[in-house]
VOPAGU-2260 file (C-alpha; in pm, 1 decimal, decimal comma):
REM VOPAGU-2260
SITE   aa  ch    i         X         Y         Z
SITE  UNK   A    0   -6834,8   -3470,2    7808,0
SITE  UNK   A    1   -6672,6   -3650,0    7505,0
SITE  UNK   A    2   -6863,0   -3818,7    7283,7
SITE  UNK   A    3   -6768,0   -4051,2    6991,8
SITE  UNK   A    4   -7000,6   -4164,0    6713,0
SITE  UNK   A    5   -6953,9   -4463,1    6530,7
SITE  UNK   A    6   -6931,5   -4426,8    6129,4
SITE  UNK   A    7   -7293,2   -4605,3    6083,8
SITE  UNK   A    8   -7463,0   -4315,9    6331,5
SITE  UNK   A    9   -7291,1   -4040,9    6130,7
SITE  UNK   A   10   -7381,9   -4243,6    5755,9
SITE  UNK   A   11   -7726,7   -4275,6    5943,8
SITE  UNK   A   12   -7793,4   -3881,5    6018,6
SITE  UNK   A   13   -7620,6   -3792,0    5683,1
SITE  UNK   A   14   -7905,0   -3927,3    5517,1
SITE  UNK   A   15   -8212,0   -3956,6    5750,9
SITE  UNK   A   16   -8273,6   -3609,1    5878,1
SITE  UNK   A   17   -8563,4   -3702,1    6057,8
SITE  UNK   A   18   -8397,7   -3972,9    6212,6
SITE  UNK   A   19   -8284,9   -4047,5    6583,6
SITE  UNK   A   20   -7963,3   -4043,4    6487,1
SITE  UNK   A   21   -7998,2   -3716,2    6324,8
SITE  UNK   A   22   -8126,5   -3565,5    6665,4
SITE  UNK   A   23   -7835,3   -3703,0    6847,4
SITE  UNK   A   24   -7575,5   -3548,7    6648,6
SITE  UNK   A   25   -7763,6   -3195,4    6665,7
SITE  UNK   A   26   -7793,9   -3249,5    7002,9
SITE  UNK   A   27   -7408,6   -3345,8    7065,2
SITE  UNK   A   28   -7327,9   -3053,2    6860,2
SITE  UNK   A   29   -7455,9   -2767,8    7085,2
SITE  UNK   A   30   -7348,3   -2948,1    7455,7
SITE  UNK   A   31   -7057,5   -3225,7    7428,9
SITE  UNK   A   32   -6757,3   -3240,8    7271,8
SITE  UNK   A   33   -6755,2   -3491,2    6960,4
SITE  UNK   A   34   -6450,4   -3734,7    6878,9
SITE  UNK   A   35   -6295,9   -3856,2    6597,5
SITE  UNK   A   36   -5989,5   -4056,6    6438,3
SITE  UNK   A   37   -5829,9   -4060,7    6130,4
SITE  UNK   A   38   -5914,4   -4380,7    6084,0
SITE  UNK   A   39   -6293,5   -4297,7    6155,4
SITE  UNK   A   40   -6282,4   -4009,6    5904,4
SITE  UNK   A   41   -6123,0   -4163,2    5637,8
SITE  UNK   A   42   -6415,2   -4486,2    5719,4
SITE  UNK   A   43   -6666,1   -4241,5    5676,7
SITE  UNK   A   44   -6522,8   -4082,9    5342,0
SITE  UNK   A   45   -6527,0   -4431,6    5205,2
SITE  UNK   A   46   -6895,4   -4525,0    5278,2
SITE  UNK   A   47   -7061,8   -4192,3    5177,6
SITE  UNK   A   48   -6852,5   -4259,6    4806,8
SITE  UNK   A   49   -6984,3   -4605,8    4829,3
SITE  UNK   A   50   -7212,3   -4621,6    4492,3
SITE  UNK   A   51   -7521,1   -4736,8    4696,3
SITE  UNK   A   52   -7486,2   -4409,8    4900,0
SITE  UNK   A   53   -7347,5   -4182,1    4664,6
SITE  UNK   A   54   -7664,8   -4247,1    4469,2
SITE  UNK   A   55   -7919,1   -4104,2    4728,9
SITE  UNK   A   56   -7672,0   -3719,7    4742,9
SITE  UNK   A   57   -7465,9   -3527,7    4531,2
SITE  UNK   A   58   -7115,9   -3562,5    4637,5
SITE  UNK   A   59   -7053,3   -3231,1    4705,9
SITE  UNK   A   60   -7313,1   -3210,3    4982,7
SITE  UNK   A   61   -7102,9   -3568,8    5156,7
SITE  UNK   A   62   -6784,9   -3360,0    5117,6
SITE  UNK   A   63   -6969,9   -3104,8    5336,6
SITE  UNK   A   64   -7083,6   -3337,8    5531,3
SITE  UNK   A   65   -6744,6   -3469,1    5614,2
SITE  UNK   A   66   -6564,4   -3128,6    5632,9
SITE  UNK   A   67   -6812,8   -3005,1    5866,1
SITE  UNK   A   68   -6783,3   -3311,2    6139,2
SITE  UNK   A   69   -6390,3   -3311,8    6055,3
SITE  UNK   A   70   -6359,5   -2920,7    6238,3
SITE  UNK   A   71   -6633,9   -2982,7    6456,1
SITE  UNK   A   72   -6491,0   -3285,3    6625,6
SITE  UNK   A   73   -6162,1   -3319,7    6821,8
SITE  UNK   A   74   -5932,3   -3548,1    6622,8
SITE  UNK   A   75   -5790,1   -3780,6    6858,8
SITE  UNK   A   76   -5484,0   -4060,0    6792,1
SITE  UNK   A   77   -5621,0   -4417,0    6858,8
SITE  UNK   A   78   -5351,4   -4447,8    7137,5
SITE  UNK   A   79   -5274,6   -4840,3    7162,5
SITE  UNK   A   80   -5423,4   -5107,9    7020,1
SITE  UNK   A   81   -5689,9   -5321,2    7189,7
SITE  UNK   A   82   -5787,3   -5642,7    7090,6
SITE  UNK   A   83   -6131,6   -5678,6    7251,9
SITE  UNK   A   84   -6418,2   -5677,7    7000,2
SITE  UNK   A   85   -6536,3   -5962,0    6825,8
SITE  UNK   A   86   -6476,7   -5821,4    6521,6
SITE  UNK   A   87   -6119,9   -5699,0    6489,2
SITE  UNK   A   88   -6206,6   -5388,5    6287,2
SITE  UNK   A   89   -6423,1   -5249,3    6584,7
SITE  UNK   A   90   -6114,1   -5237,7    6810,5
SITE  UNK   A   91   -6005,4   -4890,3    6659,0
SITE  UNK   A   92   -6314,4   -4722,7    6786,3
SITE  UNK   A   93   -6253,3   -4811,8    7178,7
SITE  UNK   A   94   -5907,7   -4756,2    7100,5
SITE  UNK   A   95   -5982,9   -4388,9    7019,5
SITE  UNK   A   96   -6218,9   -4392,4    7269,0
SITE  UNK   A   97   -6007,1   -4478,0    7579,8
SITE  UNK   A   98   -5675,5   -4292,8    7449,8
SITE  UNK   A   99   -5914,8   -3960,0    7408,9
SITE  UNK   A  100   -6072,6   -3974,2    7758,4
SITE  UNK   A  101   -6455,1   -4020,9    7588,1
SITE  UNK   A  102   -6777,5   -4108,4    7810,6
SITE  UNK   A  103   -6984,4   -4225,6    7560,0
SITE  UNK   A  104   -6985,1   -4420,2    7215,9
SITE  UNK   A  105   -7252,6   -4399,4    7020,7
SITE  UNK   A  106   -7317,2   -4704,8    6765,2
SITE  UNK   A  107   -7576,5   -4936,0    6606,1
SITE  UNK   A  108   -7281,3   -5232,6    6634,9
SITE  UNK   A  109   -7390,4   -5538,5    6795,0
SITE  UNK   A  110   -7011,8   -5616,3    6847,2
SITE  UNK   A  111   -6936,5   -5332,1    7025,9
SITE  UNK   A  112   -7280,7   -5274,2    7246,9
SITE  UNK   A  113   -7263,3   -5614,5    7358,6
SITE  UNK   A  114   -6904,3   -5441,3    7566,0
SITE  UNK   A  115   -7101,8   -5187,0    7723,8
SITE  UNK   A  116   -6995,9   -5070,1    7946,0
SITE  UNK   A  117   -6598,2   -5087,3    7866,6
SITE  UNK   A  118   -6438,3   -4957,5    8161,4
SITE  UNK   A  119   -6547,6   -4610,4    8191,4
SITE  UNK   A  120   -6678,0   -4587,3    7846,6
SITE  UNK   A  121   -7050,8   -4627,6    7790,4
SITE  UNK   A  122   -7124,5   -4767,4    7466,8
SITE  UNK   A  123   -7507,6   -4708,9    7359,8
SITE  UNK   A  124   -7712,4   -4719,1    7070,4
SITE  UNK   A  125   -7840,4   -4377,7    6954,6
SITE  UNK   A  126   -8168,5   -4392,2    7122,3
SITE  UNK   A  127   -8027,3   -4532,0    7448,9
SITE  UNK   A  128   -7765,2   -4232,0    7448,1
SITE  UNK   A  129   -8067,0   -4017,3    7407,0
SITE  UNK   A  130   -8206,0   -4121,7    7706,6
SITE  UNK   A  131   -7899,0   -4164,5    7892,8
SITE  UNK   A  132   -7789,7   -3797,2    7786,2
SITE  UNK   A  133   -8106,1   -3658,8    7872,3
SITE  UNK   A  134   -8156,6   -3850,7    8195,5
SITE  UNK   A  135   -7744,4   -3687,1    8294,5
SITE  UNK   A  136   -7875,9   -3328,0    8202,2
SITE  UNK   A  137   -7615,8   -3313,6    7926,8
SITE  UNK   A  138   -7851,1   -3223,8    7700,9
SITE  UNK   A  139   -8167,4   -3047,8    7661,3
């Protein structure tokens, strides 16, 4: 199963390791296959150099961070655009999302949970996805 996670799930189990967040990305990285964009990457480069962040690691753990999730996950194009979300900047991720075939989104975005489900696309908050995952048998 393909799975994408939003940029504030990833910034969330970057630096809460005991978080929920946290489990589901260990979780996803043993039994699903993750997804990613450009776009999302280069999002998530620019909020772990935000200052506020920065401040709480060293940058070379971040870079680590990001090079890690960058060959774990399959980098998908964003295919064409939608124009859905009630913010505008959200539409990339179900972009990505349809155009790479993915299940599941994973996010902590009111404007893109209140869509769930998008056509085939399930779009869950990390503990619902938890639950969901678990409840499906895709993971343990």
């Amino acid at each position: 199963m393909r799975v994408l996670l939003d940029t504030n799930v990833l910034v969330s189990a970057f630096l809460l390791r005991d978080s929920i967040p946290r489990r589901l990305v260990d979780h996803c990285l043993g039994s699903l296959d993750l997804v990613t964009s450009p776009k999302l990457i280069e999002e998530l480069e620019s909020v772990l150099s935000r200052p506020k962040i920065a401040a709480r690691t060293s940058p070379l753990f971040a870079q680590g961070f990001i090079e890690a999730y960058r060959q774990t996950a399959l980098l998908a194009d964003e295919g064409p655009a939608l124009s859905v979300c009630r913010d505008p900047a959200d539409d990339h991720v179900l972009a990505t999302a349809v155009a790479a075939g993915t299940a599941l989104v994973v996010t902590g975005d009111n404007d893109l949970l209140v869509l769930d489900p998008f056509g085939d696309v399930r779009i869950l908050t990390p503990v619902d996805a938890l639950v969901w995952l678990s409840a499906r048998g895709d993971i343990p």
